[in-house]
C-alpha positions as MATLAB code, in Angstrom:
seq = 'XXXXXXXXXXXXXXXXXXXXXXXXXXXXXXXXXXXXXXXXXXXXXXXXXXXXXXXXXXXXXXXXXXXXX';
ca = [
      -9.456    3.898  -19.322;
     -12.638    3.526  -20.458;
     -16.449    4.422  -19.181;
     -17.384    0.799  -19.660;
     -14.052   -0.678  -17.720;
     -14.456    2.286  -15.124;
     -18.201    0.799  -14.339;
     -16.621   -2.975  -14.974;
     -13.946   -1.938  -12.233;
     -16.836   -0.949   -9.653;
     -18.852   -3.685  -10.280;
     -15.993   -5.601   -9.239;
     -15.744   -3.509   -6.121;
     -19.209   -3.943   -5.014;
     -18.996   -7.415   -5.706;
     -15.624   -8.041   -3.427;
     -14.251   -9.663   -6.747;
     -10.935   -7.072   -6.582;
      -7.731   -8.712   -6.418;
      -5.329   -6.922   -4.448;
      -2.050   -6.607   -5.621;
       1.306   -4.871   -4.062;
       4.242   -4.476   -5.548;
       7.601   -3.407   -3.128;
      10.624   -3.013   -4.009;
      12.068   -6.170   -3.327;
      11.203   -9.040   -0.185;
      12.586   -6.966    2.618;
       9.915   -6.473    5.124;
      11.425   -3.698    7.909;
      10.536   -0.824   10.148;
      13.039    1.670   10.175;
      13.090    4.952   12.240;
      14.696    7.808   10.328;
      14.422   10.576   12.632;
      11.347   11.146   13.714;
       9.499    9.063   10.660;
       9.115    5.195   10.113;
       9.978    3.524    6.936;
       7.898    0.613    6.587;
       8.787   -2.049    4.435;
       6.180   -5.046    3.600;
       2.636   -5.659    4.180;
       3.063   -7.730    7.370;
       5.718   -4.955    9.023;
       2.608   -2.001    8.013;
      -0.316   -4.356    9.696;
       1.786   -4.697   12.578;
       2.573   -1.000   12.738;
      -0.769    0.535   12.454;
      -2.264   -2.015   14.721;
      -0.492   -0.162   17.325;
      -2.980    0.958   19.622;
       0.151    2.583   21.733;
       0.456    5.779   19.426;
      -1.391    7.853   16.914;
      -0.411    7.284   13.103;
      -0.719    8.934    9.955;
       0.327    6.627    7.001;
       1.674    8.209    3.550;
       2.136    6.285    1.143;
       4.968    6.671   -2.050;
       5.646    4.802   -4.952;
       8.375    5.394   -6.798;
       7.986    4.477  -10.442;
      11.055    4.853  -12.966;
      10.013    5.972  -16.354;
      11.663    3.530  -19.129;
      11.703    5.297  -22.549;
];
């Protein structure tokens, strides 16, 4: 990373010209309560979850990424 592709990257920000991307771990979208915490699977399954105006959320998010040497 770079000072010139950190200001490149903003520009692109301001500009709405960001692509987003997700990766998950493979095509299963799910909601699944384990205990007393959700594991959301899938873009569509976490819009529908926070747009839950039922209950209070807080949303962490993990990615697990395997090092390949």
């Amino acid at each position: 990373m770079t000072y010139d592709n950190l200001l490149e990257f903003l520009g692109h920000h301001k500009r709405g010209k960001l692509r987003r991307h997700l990766k998950v771990e493979d095509e299963t979208e799910d909601i699944t309560l384990n205990g007393t915490i959700y594991d959301i699977k899938g873009d569509n399954k976490l819009k529908e979850f926070i747009n839950n105006k039922n209950m209070d959320i807080v949303v962490l998010y993990y990615a697990h990424f395997e090092h390949h040497s």
